[in-house]
C-alpha positions in Angstrom: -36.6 -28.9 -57.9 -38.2 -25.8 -56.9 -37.6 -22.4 -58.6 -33.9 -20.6 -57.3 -36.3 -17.6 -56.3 -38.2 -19.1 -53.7 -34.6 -19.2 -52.0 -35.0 -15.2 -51.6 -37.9 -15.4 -50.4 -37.0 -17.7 -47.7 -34.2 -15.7 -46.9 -36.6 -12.5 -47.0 -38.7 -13.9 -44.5 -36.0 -14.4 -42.1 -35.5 -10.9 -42.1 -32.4 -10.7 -43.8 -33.2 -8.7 -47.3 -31.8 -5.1 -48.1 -32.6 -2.2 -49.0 -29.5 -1.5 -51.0 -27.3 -3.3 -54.1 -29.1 -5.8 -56.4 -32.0 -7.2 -55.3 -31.2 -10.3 -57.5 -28.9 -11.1 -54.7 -29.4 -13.0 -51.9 -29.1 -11.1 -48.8 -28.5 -13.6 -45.4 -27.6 -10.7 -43.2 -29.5 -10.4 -39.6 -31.8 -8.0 -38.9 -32.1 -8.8 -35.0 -29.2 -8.4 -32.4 -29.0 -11.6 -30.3 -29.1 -11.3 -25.8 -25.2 -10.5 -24.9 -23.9 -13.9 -23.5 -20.9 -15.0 -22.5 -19.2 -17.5 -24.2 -16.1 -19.9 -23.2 -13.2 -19.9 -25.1 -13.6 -23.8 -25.5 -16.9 -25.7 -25.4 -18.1 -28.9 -24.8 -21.2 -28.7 -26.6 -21.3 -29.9 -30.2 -24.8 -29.7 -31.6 -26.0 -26.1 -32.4 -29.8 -25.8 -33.5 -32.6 -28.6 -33.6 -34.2 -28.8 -37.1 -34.0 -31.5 -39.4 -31.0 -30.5 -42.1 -27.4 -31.7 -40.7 -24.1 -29.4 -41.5 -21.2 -30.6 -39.9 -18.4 -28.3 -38.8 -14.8 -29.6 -38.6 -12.9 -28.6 -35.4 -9.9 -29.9 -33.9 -10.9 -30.5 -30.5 -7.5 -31.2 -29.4 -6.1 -28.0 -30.5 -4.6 -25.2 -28.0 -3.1 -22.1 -28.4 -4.0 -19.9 -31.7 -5.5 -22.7 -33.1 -7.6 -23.2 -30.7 -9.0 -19.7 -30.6 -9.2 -19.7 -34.2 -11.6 -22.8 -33.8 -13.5 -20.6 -31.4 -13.8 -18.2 -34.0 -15.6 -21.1 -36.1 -17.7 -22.2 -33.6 -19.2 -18.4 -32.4 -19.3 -17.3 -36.3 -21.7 -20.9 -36.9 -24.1 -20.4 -33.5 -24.7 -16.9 -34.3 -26.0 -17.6 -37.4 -27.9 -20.4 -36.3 -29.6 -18.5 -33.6 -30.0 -15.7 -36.0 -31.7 -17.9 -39.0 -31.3 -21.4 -38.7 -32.0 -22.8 -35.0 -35.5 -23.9 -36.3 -34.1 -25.8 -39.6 -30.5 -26.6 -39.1 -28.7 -29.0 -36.9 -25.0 -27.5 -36.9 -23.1 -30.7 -35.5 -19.1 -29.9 -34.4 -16.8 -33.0 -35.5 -13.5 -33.5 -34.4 -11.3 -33.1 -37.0 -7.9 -33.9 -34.6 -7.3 -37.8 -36.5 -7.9 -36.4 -40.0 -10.2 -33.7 -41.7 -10.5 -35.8 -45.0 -11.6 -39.0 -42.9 -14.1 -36.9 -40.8 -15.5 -34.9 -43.6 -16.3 -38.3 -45.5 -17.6 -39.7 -42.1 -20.2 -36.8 -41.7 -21.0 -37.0 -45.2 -21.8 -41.2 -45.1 -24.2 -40.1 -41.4 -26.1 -37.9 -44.1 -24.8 -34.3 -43.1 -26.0 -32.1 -46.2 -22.9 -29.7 -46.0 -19.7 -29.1 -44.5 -17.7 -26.5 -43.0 -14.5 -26.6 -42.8 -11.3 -27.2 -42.4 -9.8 -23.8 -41.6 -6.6 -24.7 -41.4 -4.4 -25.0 -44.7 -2.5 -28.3 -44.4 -5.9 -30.1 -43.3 -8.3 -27.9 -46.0 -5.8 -29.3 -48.6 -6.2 -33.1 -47.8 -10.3 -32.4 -47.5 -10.1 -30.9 -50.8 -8.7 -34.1 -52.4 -12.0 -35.5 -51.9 -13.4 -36.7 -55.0 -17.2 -38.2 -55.9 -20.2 -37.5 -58.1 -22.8 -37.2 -55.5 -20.9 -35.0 -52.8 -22.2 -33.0 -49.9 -20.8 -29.4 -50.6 -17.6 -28.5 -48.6 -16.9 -25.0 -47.6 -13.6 -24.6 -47.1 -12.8 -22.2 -44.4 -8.5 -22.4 -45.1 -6.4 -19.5 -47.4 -4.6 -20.7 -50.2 -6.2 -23.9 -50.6 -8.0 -23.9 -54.2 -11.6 -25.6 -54.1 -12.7 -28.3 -56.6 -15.9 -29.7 -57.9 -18.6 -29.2 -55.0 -15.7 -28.4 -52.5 -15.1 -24.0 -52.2 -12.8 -21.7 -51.0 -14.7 -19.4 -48.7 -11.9 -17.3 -47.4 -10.7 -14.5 -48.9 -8.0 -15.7 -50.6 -4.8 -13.2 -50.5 -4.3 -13.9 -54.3 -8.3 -13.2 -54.9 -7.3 -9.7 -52.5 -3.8 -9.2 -55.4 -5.9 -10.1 -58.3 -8.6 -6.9 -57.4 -6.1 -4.8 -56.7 -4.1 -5.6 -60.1 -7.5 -5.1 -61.5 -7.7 -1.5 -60.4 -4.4 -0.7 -60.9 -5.3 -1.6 -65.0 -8.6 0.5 -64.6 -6.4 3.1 -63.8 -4.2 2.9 -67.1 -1.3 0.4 -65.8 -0.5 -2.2 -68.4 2.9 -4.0 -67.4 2.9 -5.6 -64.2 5.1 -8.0 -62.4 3.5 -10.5 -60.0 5.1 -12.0 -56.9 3.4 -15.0 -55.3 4.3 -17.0 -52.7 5.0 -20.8 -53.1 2.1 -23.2 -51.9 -0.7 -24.9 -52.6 -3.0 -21.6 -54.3 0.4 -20.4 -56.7 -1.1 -21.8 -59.9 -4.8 -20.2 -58.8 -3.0 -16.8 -57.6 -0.7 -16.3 -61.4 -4.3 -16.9 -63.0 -6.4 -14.7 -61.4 -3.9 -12.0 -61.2 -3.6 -12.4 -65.4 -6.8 -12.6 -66.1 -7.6 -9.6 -63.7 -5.5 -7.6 -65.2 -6.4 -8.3 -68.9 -9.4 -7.1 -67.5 -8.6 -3.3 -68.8 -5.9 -4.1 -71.0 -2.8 -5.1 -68.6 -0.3 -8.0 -69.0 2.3 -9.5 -66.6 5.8 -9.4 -68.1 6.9 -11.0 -65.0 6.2 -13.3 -62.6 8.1 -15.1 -59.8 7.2 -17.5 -56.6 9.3 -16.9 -53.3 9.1 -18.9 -50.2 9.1 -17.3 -46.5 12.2 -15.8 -46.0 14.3 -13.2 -46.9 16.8 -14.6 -49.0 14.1 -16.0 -51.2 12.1 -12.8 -51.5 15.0 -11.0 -52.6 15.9 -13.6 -55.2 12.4 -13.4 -56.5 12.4 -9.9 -56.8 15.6 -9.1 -58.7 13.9 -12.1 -61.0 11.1 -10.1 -62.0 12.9 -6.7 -62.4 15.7 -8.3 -64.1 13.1 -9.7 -66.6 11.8 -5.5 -66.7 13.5 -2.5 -64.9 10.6 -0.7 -65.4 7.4 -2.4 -64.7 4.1 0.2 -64.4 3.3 -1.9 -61.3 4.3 -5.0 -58.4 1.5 -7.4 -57.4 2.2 -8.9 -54.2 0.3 -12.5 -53.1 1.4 -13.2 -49.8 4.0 -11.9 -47.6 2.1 -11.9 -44.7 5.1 -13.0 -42.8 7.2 -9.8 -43.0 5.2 -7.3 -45.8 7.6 -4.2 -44.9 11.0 -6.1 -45.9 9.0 -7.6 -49.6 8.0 -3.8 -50.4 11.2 -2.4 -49.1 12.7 -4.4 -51.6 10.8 -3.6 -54.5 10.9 0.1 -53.9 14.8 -0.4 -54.3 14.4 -1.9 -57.3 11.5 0.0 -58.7 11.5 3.3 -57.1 9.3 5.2 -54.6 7.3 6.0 -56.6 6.2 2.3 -58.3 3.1 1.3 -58.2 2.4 -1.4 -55.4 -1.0 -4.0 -54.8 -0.7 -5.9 -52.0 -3.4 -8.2 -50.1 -5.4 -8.4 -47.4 -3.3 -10.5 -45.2 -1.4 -7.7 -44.5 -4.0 -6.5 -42.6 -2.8 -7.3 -39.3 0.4 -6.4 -39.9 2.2 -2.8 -38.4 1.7 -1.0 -42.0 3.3 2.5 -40.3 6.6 2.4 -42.1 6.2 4.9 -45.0 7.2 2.7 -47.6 3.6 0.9 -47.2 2.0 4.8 -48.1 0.2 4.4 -51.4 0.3 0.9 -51.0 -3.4 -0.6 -52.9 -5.1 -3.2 -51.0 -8.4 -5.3 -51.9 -10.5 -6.6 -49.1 -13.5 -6.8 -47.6 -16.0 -3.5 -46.8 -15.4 -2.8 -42.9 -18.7 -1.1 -43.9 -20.5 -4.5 -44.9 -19.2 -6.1 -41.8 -20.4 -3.7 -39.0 -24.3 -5.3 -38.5 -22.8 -8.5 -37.8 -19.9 -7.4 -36.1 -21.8 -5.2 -33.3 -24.5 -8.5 -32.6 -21.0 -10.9 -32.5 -19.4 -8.7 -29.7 -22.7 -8.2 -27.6 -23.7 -12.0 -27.6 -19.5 -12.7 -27.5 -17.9 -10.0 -26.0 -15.3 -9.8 -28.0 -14.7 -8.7 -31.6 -15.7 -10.6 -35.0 -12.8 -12.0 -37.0 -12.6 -12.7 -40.7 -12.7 -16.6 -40.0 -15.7 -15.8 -37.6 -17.5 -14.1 -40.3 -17.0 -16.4 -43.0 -18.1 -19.4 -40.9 -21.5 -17.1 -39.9 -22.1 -16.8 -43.8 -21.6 -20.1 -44.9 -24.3 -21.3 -42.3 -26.5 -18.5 -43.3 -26.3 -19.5 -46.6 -27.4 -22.9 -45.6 -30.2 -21.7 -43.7 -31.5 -20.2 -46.2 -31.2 -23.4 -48.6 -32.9 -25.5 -45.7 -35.7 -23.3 -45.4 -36.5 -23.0 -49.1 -35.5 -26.1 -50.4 -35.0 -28.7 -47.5 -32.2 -31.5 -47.7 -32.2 -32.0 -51.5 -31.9 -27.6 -51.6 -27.9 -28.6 -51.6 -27.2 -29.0 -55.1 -24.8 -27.2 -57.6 -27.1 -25.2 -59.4 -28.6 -23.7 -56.3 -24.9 -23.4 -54.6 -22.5 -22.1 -57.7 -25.8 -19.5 -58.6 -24.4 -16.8 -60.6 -26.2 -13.9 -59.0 -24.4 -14.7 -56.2 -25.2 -14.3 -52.0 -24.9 -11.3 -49.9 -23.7 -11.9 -46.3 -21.6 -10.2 -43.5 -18.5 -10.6 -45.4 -20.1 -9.0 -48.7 -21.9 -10.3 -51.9 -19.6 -13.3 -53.1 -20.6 -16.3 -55.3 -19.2 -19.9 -55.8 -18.1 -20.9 -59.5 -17.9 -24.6 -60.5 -14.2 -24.9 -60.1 -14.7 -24.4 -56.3 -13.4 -20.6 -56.5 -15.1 -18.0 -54.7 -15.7 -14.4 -56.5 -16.1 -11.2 -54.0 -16.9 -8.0 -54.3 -14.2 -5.9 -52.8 -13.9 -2.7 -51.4 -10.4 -1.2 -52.3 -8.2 0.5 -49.5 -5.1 2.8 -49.8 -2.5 2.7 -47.0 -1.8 6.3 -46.1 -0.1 6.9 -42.9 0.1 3.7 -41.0 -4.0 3.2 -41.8 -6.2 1.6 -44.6 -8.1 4.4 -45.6 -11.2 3.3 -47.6 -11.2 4.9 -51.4 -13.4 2.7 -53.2 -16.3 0.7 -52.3 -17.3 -2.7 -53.3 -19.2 -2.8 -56.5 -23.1 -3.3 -56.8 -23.2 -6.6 -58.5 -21.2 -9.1 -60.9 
């Protein structure tokens, strides 16, 4: 196999290297805004590019409604990248993943597609992710709270990757008992372990931990669990919640005080954070700062603004490009994927580890006044 550097240089002479962090990383990041065209919010074309490596993305085609623009989101986030860096060496192929995601994944997979992206949504990323097989195509995984395995990652930003940093912090700051509140699901396991080990980091601990399911009721019950385990905890990790944040820290702040020490996650990003219980809330998640290249060439060739999903779906097939290019068909390996110096990309500098996690570097947020207001940028490297 060729030597992992030539894979920056292929990415370099795309265009896409930086002038900032460490230049051990690879950077995929566009240099060249693509002609504003219009797009339709659903498509009948399902090849992007014309070069000889195959990724296939999984789609529902028979989706409406939310899911439907969320597949949208997919689809715009892959063909700007392709346009951007891979028309010339990737064919991007959209499957329909409406009868089963597993079924097609394994489908593209057996027709000789070197990756795949996808599912995004959790239930279908869950069954894909049961997928077992010593010679597997890498599966990107585009879902939250879905854990990866062997040669099958988690992508997303997952909200208890988002907790975990901002536990982290919160130690670096001098914290050292924390309670953690996770939500129920397939990542719980993933979420209690990253949040421990992150806050061991800098000498923390969790006294206290408790899952809760979405509804009231069940948040309550899990939080007088955790404070009647410790009244005083030095601070509340939150995984989750996205469903109704205000009510979860409403209720911890009657338990713990106004003053307690709260990390949330970035799935409360799209929630109304005005209520003044959410001020000095902590929050880890990606650099808006990292994100505004991409995001001004997404709305000129969309006309419309880039989302997370759209984002992560433009990395992962910038990441491929810039396997392709350097290393071809047999560039899709572990050792070149799970590489520890990890890549840069529109959603920040992230690497894959062998358990199928995915590692970010976060920028942290406070919420002050209804707004995330940026007090910490992501770190340089690893």
């Amino acid at each position: 196999m060729k030597p992992i550097w030539l894979l920056l240089l292929a990415l370099a002479s795309t265009g896409c290297t930086s002038g900032s962090g460490d230049k051990n990383v690879f950077d995929m990041r566009a240099a060249t805004p693509a002609p504003s065209v219009s797009s339709p919010p659903h498509s009948a074309e399902t090849k992007i590019g014309s070069g000889s490596v195959r990724i296939a993305t999984l789609l529902p085609f028979s989706a409406t409604g939310a899911v439907a623009e969320r597949a949208r989101d997919v689809r715009e986030g892959a063909t700007l990248a392709v346009e951007h860096l891979g028309k010339d060496v990737l064919t991007v192929t959209l499957e329909d993943s409406s009868a089963g995601a597993k079924s097609a994944a394994l489908k593209a997979m057996g027709e000789g597609a070197a990756a795949i992206i996808g599912p995004f949504e959790a239930p279908a990323a869950a069954d894909v992710a049961t997928i077992r097989g010593g010679k597997l195509s890498p599966i990107f995984l585009l879902a939250d709270g879905v854990p990866g395995a062997a040669s099958i990652y988690d992508v997303a930003l997952q909200n208890g990757v988002s907790a975990a940093a901002g536990a982290r912090a919160l130690a670096k700051e001098g914290a050292r008992n924390f309670v953690l509140l996770a939500p129920e699901g397939f990542g719980a396991a993933a979420t209690e372990k990253a949040v421990d080990f992150a806050a061991a980091d800098h000498g923390g601990r969790i006294v206290a931990k408790a899952r809760y399911s979405q509804d009231r009721a069940s948040v309550l019950k899990a939080v007088d669990t955790v404070f009647a385990v410790t009244s005083s905890p030095d601070a509340v990790i939150i995984a989750g919640g996205a469903f109704d944040p205000a009510m979860i820290v409403e209720a911890v702040r009657a338990k713990g005080g106004a003053r307690i020490k709260i990390a949330g996650n970035n799935s409360w990003r799209a929630s109304d954070l005005s209520n003044p219980l959410f001020n000095g809330v902590l929050i880890a998640d990606l650099d808006e700062a990292e994100l505004s290249t991409v995001a001004s060439t997404f709305r000129a060739r969309f006309g419309r603004e880039l989302t997370p999903l759209a984002a992560y779906a433009y990395d992962v097939v910038a990441l491929s490009s810039g396997i392709a290019r350097a290393l071809g068909r047999d560039g899709f390996a572990r050792v070149i994927v799970e590489d520890g110096k990890g890549f840069r990309g529109a959603t920040g500098t992230f690497r894959f580890r062998s358990d199928g996690s995915c590692d970010r570097l976060l920028a942290l947020y406070r919420i002050d006044k209804g707004r995330l207001k940026k007090i910490q940028p992501p770190p340089a490297i690893f």
